[in-house]
C-alpha positions in Angstrom: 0.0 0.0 0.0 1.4 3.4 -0.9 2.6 6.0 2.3 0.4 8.3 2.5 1.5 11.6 0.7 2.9 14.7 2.7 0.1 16.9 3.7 0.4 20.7 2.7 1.4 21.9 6.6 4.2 19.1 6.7 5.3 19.9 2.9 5.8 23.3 3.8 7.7 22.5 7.3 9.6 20.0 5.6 13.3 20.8 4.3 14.7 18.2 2.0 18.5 18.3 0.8 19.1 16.0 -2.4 22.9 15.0 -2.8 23.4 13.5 -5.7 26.8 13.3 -8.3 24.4 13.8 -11.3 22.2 16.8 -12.1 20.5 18.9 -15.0 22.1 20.1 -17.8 23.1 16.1 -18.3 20.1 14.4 -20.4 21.3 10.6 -19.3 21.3 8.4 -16.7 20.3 9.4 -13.3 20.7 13.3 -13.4 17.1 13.6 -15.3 15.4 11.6 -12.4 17.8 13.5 -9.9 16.4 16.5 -11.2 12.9 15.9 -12.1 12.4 14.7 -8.3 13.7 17.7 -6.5 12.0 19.8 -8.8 8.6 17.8 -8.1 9.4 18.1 -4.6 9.6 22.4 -5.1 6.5 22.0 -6.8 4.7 20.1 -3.9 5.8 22.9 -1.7 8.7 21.5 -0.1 11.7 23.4 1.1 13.8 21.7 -1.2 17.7 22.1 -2.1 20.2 20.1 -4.3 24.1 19.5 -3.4 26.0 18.0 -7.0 29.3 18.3 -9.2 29.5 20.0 -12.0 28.0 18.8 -15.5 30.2 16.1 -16.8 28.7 13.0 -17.6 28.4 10.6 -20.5 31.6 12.5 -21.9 33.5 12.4 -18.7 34.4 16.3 -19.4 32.8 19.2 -17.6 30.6 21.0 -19.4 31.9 24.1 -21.2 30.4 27.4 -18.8 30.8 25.6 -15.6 33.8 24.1 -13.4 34.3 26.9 -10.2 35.5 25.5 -6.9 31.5 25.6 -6.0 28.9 28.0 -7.7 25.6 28.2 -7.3 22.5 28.6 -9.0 18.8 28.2 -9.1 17.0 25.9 -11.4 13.3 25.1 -11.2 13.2 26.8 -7.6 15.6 24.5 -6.8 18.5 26.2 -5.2 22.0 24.2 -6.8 25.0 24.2 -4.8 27.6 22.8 -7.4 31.3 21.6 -6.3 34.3 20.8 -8.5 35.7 17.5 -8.3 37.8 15.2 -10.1 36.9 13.8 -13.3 38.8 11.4 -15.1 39.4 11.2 -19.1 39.2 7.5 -18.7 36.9 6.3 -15.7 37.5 2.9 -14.8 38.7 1.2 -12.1 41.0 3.2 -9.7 40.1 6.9 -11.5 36.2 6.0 -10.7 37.2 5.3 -7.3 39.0 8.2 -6.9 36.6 10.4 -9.2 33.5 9.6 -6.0 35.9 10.4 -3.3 36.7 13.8 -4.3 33.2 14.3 -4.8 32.3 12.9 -1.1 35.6 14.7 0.2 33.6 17.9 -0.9 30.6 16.6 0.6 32.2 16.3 4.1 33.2 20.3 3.7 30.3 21.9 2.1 27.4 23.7 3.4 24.5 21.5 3.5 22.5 24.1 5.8 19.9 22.4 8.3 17.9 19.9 6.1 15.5 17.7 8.3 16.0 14.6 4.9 18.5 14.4 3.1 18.1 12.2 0.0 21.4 10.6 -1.4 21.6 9.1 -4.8 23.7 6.4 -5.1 25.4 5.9 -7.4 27.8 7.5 -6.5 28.2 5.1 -3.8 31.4 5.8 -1.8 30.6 9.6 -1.7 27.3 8.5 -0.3 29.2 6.6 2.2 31.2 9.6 3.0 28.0 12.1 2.8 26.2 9.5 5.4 29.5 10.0 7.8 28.9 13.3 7.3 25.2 13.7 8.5 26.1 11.3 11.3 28.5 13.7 12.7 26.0 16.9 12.2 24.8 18.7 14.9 21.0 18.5 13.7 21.0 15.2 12.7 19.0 14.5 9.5 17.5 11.8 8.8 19.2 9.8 5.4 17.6 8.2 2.6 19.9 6.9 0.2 17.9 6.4 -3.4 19.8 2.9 -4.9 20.1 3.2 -8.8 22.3 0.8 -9.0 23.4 -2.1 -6.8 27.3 -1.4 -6.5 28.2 -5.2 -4.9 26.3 -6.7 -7.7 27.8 -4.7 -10.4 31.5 -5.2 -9.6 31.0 -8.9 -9.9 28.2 -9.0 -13.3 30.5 -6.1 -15.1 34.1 -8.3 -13.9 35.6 -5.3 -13.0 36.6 -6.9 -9.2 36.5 -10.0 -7.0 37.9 -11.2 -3.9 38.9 -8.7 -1.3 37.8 -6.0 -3.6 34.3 -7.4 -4.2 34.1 -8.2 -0.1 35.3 -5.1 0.8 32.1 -3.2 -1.8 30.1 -5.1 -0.7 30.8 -3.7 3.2 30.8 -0.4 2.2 27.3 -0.8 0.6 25.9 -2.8 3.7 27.3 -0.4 6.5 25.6 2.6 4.2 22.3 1.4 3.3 21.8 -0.5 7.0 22.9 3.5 8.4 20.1 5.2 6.9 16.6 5.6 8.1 15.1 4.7 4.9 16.2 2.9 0.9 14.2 3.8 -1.8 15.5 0.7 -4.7 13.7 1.3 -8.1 12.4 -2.2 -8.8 10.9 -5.0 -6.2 13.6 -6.9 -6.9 16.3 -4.3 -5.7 14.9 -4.5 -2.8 14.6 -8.0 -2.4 18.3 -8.4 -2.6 19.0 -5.7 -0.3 17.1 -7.4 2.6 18.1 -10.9 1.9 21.6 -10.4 0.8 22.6 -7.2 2.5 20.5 -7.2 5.4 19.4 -4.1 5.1 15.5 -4.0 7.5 12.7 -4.7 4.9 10.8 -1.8 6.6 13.2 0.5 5.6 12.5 0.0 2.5 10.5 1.6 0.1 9.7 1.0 -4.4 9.6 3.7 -6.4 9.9 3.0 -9.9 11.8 5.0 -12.0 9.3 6.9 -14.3 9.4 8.7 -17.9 11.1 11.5 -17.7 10.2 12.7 -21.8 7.0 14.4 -22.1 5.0 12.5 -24.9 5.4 15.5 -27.0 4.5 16.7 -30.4 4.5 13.8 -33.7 8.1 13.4 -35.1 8.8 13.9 -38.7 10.2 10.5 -39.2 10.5 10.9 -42.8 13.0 14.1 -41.8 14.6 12.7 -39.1 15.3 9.9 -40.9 16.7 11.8 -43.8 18.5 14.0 -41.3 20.4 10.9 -39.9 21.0 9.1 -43.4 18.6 6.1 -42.3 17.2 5.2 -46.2 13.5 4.5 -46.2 13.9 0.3 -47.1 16.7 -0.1 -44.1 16.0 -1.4 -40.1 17.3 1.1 -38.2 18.2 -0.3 -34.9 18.8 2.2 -32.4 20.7 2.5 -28.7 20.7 5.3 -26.7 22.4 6.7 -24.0 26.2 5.7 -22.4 28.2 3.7 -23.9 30.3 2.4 -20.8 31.4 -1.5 -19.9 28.2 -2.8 -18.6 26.7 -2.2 -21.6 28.6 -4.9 -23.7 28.1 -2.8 -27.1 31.1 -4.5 -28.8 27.6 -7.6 -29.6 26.1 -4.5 -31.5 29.5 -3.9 -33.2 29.8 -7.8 -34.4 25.7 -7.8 -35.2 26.9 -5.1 -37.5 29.7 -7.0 -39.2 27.3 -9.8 -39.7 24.8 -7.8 -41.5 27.5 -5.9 -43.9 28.6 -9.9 -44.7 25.5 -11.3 -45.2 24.2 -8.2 -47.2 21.3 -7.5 -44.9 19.2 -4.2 -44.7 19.8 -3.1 -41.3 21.8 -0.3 -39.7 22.8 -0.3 -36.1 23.4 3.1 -34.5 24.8 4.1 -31.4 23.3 6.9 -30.2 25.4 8.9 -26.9 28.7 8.9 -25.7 30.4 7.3 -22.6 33.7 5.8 -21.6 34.1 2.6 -24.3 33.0 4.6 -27.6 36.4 5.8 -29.1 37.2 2.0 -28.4 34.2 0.7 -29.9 34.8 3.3 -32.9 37.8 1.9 -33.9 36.7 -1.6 -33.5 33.9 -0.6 -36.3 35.7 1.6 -38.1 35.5 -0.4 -41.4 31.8 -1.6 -40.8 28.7 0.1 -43.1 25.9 -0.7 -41.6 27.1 0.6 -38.1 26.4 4.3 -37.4 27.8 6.8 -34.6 25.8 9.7 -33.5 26.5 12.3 -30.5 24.4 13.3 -27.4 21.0 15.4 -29.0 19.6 17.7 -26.9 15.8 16.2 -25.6 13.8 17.4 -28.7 16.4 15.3 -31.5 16.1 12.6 -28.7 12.9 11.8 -29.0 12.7 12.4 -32.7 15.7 9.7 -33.1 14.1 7.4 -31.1 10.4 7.5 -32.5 12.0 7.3 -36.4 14.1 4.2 -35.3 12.1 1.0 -36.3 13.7 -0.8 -33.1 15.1 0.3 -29.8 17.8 -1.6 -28.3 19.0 -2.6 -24.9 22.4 -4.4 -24.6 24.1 -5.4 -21.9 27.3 -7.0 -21.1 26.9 -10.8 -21.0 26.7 -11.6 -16.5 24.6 -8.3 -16.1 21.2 -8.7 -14.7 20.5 -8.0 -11.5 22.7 -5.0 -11.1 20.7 -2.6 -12.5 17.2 -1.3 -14.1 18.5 0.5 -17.7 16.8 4.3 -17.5 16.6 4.0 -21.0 13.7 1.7 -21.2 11.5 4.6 -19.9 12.3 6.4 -23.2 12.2 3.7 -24.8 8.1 3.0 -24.0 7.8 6.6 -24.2 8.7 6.5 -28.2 5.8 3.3 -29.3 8.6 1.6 -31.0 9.4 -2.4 -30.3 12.9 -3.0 -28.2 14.7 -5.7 -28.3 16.3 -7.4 -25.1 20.1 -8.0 -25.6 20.5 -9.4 -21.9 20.1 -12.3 -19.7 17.1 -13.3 -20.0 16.2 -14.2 -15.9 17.2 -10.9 -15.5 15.8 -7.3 -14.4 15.8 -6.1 -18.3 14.3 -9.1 -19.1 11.1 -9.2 -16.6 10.5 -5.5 -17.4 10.5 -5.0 -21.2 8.3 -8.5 -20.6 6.1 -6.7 -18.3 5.3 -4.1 -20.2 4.7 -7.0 -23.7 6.8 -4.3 -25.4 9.6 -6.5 -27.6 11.9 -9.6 -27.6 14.6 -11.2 -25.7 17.8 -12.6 -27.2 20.6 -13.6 -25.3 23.4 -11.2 -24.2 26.7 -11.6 -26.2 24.6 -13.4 -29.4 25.1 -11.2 -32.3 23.2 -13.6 -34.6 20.4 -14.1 -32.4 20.8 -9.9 -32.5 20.6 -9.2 -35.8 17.9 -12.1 -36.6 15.8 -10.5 -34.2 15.9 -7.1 -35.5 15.4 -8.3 -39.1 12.4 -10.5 -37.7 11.0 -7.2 -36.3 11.4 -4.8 -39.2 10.1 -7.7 -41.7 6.7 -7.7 -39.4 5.0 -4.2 -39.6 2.0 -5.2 -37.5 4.1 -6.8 -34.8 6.2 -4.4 -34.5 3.4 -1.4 -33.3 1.8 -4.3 -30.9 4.6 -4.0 -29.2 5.6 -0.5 -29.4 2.2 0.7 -28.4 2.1 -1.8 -25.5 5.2 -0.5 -24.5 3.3 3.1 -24.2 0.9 2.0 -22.5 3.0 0.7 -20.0 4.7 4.4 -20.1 1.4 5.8 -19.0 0.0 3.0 -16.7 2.6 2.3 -14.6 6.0 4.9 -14.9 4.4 8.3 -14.4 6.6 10.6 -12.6 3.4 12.6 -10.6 2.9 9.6 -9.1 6.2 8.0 -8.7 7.4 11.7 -6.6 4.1 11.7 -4.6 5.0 8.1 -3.5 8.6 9.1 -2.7 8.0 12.6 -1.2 4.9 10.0 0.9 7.8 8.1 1.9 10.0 11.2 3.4 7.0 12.1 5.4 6.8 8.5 6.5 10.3 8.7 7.9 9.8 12.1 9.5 6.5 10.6 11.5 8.7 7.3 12.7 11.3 9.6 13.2 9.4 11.4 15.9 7.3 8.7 17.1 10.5 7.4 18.1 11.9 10.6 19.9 
């Protein structure tokens, strides 16, 4: 049953601080849910501010206009405190490490004022850690609620970037930091699930809010345009993915799907639409392939244009991923009526959602034959093809709407505030 939403007097008493690595101008990953949340929260009439680095992210570059020690500014009534920390060229491993301690060394110093919540997004998971050790040590005490993206212990092992001591000692940091705060908000049942089982983090603390659209439905696309505008000819499949390019999502299968189809002659074009960590590796990896296309980070309006003139969306994922993490970009996904296709384990969270929502097919992660058959299969079957893509909207609107996802999670902030004092 959903927590009862914040009544206007406790709204308007309430002062929430959001503390998060990711924040608007960036158009992927978690910053538009970062953002769209606190701004929902200002428009509920909460006394809402937002603590976050500077613009950097899929590029790993900080934005051109921004970079100050901190600066601040106000965006959607949303008063943004913004600090400088260290972002690597190349963010793997030790830099990435490094990269989320600045940030939470920042945290530790910074003004945070006298929030009553504050919400941490993790990731970033070790400048959470830091933030929590932070409000621990404050003289008012806020209460915490740490918002889990992604599961970081699960990830280090599905992605093979660590095991051993190095996976043990992850998975420590995330227990002691999830079990410290007063509340979890996980975006998916099964998040949640894990948590309390594997982590043992108190099932009562813990609170589902699904990730919702953040893409307005928005005005009909000119696909014949866009599609000239992106050189996608009229008698092609135009597979699209969108959003980072990074390790967990495996794109080197959509690089060999590619080379299948320029061998075998077929009328399909991949495109990878973004930017992120792996793409000048993947680039040169399909630097002699034709039907493979790059394209750079559009701005929201060329988004959603390239996604509803694609004929199929794709998800990919690195073979071992699947419980780690919910892709954001299957909201937009649902959002553009097109059929996506599944690239992933198929027990997995990708799996059971794009399955939930009847919106496309399943093939196997690390099967670029099984790939590109099932994108051909879709773009040879018209009718098929907008089953799925309008189930997939109708999904979008039934179940991820963001007024009712940020009344559930500002219901569950008020939720902590009243056990909070019932416990005083």
């Amino acid at each position: 049953m959903p927590p009862p939403t914040v009544g206007a007097a406790e709204s308007h008493a309430l002062r929430v601080l959001v503390i998060g690595l990711n924040y608007t101008p960036e158009t992927t990953g978690i910053s538009p849910y970062t953002s769209a949340f606190a701004r929902g929260l200002a428009q509920r009439g909460i006394a809402v501010s937002a603590l976050t680095s500077h613009p950097h992210y899929p590029e790993w570059k900080i934005h051109s206009g921004y970079g100050r020690w901190t600066s601040t500014e106000v965006i959607d009534a949303v008063p943004v405190t913004r600090l400088r920390h260290y972002v690597p060229a190349s963010p793997g491993g030790v830099n990435r490490l490094v990269s989320e301690l600045s940030f939470g060394l920042r945290l530790l110093f910074a003004r945070w004022g006298r929030p009553d919540v504050v919400v941490m997004v993790s990731p970033a998971l070790f400048s959470t850690a830091i933030g929590m050790l932070r409000a621990r040590l404050s003289l008012n005490r806020p209460l915490v609620n740490v918002w889990v993206q992604d599961i970081y212990s699960l990830g280090i092992t599905e992605t093979g970037m660590g095991n051993g001591p190095v996976a043990k000692f992850i998975t420590w940091v995330e227990k002691t930091t999830l079990k410290a705060a007063a509340g979890v908000v996980v975006i998916h049942d099964r998040f949640g699930e894990h948590l309390s089982r594997r982590l043992g983090v108190d099932p009562e603390s813990i609170e589902v809010v699904r990730n919702w659209t953040h893409l307005d439905p928005g005005a009909p696309t000119d696909v014949a345009a866009t599609r000239a505008r992106h050189g996608w000819a009229d008698d092609e499949t135009v597979v699209l993915h969108a959003g980072n390019m990074g390790v967990k999502q495996g794109l080197e299968n959509v690089v060999h799907a590619a080379r299948l189809a320029d061998e075998q002659n077929r009328l399909v074009r991949f495109v990878l639409l973004g930017n992120g960590s792996q793409r000048d590796e993947l680039q040169e990896l399909g630097a002699t392939i034709v039907r493979l296309q790059f394209i750079g980070s559009l701005d929201d309006a060329g988004f959603q244009d390239a996604l509803s003139a694609a004929d199929v969306l794709l998800v990919n994922e690195k073979p071992g991923v699947s419980e780690m993490a919910v892709p954001s970009k299957l909201t937009s996904y649902f959002n553009a009526a097109r059929p996506v296709i599944g690239a992933t384990d198929p027990e997995g969270l990708t799996a059971s959602e794009i399955e939930a929502a009847e919106g496309g097919r399943i093939v196997r992660a690390g099967a670029p034959q099984a790939l590109l058959d099932a994108a051909l299969a879709l773009g040879s079957d018209p009718e098929l093809a907008r089953t799925l893509g309008a189930n997939g909207f109708r999904y979008r609107t039934e179940v991820l709407g963001e007024a009712a996802a940020i009344d559930r999670f500002a219901g569950w902030l008020g939720t902590l505030m009243a056990r909070s004092s019932t416990r005083r």
